[in-house]
VOPAGU-2260 file (C-alpha; in pm, 1 decimal, decimal comma):
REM VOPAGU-2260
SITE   aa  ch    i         X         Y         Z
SITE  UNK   A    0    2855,1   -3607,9    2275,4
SITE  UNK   A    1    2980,4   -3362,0    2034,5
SITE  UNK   A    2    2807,2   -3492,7    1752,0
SITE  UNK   A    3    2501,5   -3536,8    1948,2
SITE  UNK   A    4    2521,5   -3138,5    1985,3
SITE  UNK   A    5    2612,5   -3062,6    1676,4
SITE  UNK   A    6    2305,2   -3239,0    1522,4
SITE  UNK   A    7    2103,7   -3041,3    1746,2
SITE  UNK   A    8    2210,7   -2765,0    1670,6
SITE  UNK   A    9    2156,1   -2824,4    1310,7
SITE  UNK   A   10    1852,9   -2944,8    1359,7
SITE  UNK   A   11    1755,4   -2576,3    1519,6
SITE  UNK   A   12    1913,8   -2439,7    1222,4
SITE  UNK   A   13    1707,8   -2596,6     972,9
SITE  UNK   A   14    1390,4   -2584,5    1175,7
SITE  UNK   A   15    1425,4   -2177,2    1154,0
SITE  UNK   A   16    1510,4   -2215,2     793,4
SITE  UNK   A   17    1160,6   -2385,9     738,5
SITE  UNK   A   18     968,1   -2128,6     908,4
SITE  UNK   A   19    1084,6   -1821,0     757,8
SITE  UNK   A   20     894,1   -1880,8     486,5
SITE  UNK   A   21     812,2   -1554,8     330,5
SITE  UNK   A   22    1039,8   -1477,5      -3,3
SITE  UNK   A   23    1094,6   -1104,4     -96,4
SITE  UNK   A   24    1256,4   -1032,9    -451,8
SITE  UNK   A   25    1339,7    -712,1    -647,0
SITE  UNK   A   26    1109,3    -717,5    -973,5
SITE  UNK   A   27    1126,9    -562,6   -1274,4
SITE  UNK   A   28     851,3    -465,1   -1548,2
SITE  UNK   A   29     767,7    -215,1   -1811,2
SITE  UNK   A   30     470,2      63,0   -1856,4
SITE  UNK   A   31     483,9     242,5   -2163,3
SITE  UNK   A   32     845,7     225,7   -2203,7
SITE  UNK   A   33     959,4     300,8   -1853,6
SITE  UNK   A   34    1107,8      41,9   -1646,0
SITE  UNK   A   35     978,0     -13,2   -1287,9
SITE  UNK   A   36    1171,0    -160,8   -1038,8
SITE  UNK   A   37     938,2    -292,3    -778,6
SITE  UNK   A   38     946,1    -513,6    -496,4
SITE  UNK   A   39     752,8    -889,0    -475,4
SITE  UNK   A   40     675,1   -1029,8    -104,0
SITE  UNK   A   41     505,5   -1403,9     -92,2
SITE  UNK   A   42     466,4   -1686,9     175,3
SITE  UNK   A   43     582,7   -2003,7     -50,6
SITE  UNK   A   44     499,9   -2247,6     208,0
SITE  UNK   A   45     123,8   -2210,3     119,5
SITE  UNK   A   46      20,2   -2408,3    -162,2
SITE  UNK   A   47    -184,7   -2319,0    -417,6
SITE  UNK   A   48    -317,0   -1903,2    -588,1
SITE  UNK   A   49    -391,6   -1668,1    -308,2
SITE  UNK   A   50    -508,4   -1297,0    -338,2
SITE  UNK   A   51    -320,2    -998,9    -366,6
SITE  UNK   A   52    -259,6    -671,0    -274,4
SITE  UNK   A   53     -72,4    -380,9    -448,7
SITE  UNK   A   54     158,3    -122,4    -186,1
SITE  UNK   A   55     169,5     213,7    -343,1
SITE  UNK   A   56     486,8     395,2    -162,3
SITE  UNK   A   57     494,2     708,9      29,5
SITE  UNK   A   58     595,9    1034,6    -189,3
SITE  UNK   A   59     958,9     909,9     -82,7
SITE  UNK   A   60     948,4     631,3    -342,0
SITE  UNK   A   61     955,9     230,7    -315,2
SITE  UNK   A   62    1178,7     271,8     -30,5
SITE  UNK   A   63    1236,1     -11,2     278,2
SITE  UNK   A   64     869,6     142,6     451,6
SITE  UNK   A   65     679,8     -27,5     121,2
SITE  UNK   A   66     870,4    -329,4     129,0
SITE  UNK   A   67     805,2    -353,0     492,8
SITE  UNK   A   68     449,7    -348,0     439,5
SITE  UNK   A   69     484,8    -576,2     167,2
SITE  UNK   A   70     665,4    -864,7     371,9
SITE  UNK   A   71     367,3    -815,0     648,3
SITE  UNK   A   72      83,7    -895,8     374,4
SITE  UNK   A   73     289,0   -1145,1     259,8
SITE  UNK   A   74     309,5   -1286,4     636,5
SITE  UNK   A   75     -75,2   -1291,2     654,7
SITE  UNK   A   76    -133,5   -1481,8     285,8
SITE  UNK   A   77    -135,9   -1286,2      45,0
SITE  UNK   A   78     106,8   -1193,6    -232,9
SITE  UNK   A   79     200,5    -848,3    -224,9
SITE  UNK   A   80     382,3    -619,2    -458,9
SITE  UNK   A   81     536,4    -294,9    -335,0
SITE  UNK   A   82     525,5     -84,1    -648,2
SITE  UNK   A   83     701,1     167,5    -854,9
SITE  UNK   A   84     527,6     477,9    -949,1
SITE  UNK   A   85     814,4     689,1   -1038,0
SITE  UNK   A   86    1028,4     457,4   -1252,2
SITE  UNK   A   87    1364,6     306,0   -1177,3
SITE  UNK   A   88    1257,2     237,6    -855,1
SITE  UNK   A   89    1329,0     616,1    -730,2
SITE  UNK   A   90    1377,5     697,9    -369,1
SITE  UNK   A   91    1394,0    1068,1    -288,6
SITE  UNK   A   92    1595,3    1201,7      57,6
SITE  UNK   A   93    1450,2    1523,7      81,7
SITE  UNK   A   94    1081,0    1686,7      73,2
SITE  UNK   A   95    1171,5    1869,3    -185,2
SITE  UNK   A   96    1267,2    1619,4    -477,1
SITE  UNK   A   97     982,5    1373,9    -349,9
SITE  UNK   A   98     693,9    1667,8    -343,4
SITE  UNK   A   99     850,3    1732,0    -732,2
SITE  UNK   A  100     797,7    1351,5    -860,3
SITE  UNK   A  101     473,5    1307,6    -646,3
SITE  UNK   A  102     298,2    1598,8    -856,6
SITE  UNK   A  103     409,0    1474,9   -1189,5
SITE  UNK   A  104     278,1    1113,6   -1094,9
SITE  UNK   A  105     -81,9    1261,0   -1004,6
SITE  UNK   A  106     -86,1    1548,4   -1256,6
SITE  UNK   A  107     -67,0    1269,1   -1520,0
SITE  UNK   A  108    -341,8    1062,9   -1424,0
SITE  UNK   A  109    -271,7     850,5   -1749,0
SITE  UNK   A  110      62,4     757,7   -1705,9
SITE  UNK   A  111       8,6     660,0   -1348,7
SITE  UNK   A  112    -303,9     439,6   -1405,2
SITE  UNK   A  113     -25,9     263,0   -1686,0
SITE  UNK   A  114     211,8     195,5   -1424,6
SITE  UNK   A  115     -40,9      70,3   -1191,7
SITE  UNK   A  116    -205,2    -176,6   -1448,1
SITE  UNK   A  117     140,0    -305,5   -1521,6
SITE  UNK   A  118     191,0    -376,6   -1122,3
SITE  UNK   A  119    -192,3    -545,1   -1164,2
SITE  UNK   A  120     -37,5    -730,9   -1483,3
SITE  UNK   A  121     266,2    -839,7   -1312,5
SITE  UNK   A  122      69,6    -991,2   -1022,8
SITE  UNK   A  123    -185,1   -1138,2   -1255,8
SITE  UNK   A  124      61,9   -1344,2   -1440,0
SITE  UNK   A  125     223,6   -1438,9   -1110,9
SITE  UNK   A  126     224,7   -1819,8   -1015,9
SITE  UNK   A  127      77,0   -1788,5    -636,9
SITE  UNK   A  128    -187,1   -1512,8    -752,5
SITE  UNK   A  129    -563,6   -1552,3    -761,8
SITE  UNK   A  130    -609,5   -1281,4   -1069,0
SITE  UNK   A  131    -972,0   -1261,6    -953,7
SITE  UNK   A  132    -889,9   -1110,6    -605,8
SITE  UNK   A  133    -671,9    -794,2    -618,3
SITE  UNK   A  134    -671,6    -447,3    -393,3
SITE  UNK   A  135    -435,6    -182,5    -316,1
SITE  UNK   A  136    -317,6     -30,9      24,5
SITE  UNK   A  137    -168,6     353,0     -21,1
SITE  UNK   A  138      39,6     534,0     221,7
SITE  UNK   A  139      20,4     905,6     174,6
SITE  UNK   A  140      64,2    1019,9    -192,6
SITE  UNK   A  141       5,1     614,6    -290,8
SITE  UNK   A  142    -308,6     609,2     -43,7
SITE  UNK   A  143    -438,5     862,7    -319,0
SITE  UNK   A  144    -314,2     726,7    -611,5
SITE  UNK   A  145    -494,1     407,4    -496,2
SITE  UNK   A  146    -815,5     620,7    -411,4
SITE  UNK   A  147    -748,8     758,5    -783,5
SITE  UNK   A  148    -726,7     415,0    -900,6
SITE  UNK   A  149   -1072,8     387,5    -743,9
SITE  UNK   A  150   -1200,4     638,4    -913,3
SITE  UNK   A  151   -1124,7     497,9   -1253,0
SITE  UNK   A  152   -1298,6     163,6   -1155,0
SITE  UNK   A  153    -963,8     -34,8   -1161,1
SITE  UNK   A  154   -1051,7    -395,2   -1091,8
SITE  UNK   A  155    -978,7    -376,8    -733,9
SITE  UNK   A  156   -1198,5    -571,8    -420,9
SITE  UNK   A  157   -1066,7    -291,4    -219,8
SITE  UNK   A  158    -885,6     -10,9    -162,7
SITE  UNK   A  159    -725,6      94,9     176,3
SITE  UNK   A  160    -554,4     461,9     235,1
SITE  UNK   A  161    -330,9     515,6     489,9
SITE  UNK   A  162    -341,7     900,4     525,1
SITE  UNK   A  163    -378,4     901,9     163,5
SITE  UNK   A  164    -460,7    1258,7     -25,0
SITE  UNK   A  165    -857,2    1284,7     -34,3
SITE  UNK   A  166    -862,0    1557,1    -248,6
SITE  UNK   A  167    -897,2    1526,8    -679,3
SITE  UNK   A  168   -1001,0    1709,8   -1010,3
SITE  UNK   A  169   -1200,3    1425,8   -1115,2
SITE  UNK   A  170   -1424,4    1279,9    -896,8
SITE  UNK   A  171   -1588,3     924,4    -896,6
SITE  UNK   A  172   -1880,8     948,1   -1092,9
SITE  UNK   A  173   -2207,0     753,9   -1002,1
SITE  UNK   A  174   -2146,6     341,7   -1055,9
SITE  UNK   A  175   -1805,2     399,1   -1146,4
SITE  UNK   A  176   -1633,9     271,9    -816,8
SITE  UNK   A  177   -1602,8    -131,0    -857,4
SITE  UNK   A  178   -1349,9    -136,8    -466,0
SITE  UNK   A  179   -1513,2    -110,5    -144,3
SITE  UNK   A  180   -1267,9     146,6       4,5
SITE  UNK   A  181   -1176,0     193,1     352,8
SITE  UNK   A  182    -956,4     555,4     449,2
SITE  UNK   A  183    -749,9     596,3     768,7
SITE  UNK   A  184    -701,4     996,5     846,7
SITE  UNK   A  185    -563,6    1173,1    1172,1
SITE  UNK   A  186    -757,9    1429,6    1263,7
SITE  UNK   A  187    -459,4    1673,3    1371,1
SITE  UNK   A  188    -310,2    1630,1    1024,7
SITE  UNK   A  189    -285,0    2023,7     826,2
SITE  UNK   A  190    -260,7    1806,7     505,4
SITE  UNK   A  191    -625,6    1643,6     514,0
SITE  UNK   A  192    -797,7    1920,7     669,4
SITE  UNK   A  193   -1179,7    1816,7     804,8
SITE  UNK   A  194   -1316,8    2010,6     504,6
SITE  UNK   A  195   -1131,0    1786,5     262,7
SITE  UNK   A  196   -1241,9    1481,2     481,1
SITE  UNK   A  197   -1619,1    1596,6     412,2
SITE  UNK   A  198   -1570,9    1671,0      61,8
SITE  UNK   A  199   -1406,5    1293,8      61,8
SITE  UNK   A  200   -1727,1    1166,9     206,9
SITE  UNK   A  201   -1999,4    1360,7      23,7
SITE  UNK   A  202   -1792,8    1242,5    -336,4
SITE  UNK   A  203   -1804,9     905,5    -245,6
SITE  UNK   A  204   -2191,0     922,9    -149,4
SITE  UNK   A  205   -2266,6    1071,3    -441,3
SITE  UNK   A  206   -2085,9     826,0    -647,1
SITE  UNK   A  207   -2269,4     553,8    -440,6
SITE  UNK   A  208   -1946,4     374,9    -358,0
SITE  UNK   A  209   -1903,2     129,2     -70,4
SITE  UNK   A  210   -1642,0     308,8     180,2
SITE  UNK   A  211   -1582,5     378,0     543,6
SITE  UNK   A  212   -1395,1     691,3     688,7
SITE  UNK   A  213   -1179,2     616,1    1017,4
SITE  UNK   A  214   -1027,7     931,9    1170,0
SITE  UNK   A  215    -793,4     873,3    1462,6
SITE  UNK   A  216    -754,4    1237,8    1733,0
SITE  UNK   A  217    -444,2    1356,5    1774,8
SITE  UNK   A  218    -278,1    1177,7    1478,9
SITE  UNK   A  219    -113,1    1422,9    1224,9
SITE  UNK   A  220      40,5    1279,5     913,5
SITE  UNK   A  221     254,2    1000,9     811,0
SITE  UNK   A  222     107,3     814,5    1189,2
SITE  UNK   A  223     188,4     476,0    1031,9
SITE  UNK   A  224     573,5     498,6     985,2
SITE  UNK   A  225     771,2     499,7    1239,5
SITE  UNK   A  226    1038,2     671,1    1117,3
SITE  UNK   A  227     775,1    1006,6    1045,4
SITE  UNK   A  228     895,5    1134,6    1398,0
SITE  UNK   A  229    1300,4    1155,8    1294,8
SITE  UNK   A  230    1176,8    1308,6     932,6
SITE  UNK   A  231     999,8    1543,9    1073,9
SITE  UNK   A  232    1229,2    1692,6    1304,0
SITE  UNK   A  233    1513,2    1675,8    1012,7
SITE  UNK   A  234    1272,3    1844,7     709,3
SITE  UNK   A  235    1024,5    2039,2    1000,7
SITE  UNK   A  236     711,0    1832,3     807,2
SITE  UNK   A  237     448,3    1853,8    1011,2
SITE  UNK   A  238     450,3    1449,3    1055,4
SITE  UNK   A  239     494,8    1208,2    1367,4
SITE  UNK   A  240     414,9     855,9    1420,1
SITE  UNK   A  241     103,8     740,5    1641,6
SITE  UNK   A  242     152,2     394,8    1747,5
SITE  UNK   A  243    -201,3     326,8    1844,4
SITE  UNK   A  244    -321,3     495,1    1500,9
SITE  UNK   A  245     -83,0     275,3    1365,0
SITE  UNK   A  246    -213,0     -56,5    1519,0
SITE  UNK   A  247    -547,2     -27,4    1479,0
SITE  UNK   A  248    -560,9      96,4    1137,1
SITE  UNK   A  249    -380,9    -253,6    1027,6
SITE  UNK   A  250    -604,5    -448,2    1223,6
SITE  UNK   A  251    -886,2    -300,2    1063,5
SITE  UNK   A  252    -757,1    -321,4     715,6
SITE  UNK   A  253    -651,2    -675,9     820,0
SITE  UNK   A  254   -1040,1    -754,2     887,7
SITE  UNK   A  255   -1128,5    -566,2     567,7
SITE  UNK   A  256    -885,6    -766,5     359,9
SITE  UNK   A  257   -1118,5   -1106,3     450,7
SITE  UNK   A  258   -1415,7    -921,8     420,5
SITE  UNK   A  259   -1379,6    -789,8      55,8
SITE  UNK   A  260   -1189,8   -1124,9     -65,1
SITE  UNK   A  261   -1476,5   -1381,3     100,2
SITE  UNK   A  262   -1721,6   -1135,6     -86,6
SITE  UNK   A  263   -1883,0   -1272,2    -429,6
């Protein structure tokens, strides 16, 4: 009888083993002479290349939050790489430090369209990855670094910001944009103001870009992490999490991943 139960029980164990499926490894890789340190998320129980999707971090840096969104691409198919945009795989603690490295990234649009292409290479040269089918999801300061990458006709099916910055010096000019681009905005965040939201708009008109503008009421900034609330109580950020905002801005993007992939 014992043994009976303990084969059961290892049969249990083993049966979870199999299903957790989805492998998550620290990565490392070079742009310009900087190391990043970023973060790899795959399902190796499907067989065979698959698409994949770049996670640009919050201005808090390649922290658990990107590597959490990472493992839930990875969940749905696709190969996802939570990258480094700072170097050395940076994570700031306060507002202060991670406002400081955020503005260097996007002053230097140069540097950061280097790091990026070496997260593109990286994923390229990766076993499970379809280097045909590539886009980028951005949360806050990487939601407009990947609009930015956008903007310099990066290679990209599509691009998806989470409350991303709107705003830039140097906007898409006309045929430039290759990514159909979906943006996800609250419309009681101070940070993306409804000026900046129709300057956002008329740009990508005028560049004749394929995009779509969702703006959630009520949600301020940050309304896809959950831990926004606690951080902005702590740093008094003008941030909070919206779990419907939340939800229905992945289930969109979700629907927009298939869409731009199945497109020829």
């Amino acid at each position: 009888m014992r043994i009976l139960l303990w084969m059961l029980s290892l049969c249990c164990v083993c049966s979870m083993t199999a299903q957790a499926a989805v492998q998550g490894k620290d990565v490392s890789y070079q742009a310009n002479g900087t190391t990043l340190k970023g973060y790899l998320a795959y399902d190796d129980a499907i067989k065979g290349k698959r698409p994949a999707v770049l996670v640009l971090h919050e201005w808090w840096g390649q922290n658990e939050y990107a590597r959490k969104r990472a493992r839930m691409l990875a969940e749905l198919g696709y190969t996802a790489l939570a990258v480094d945009m700072y170097g050395d795989g940076k994570v700031l603690d306060h507002p202060n430090e991670a406002g400081k490295f955020a503005s260097e990234v996007s002053k230097n649009m140069p540097q950061a369209k280097a790091r990026f292409e070496a997260g593109m290479q990286l994923l390229r040269n990766h076993e499970t990855v379809d280097a045909n089918q590539m886009a980028a999801f951005g949360y806050c300061f990487g939601g407009g670094v990947a609009l930015n990458m956008a903007r310099l006709g990066e290679d990209l099916k599509g691009v998806a910001s989470f409350h991303g910055s709107l705003a830039t010096d140097s906007p898409a000019q006309p045929g430039k944009v290759r990514a159909r681009i979906i943006s996800f905005s609250g419309d009681a965040d101070p940070m993306i103001g409804a000026d900046k939201i129709s300057a956002f708009k008329q740009e990508m008109t005028n560049a004749g870009a394929d995009y779509r503008v969702v703006i959630y009421p009520g949600a301020k900034h940050a309304f896809s992490n959950p831990d926004a609330d606690e951080l902005g109580k702590k740093f008094k950020l003008p941030i909070a999490y919206n779990a419907a905002a939340d939800k229905d801005s992945w289930e969109q993007a979700k629907v927009f991943l298939r869409e731009v992939f199945a497109a020829k």
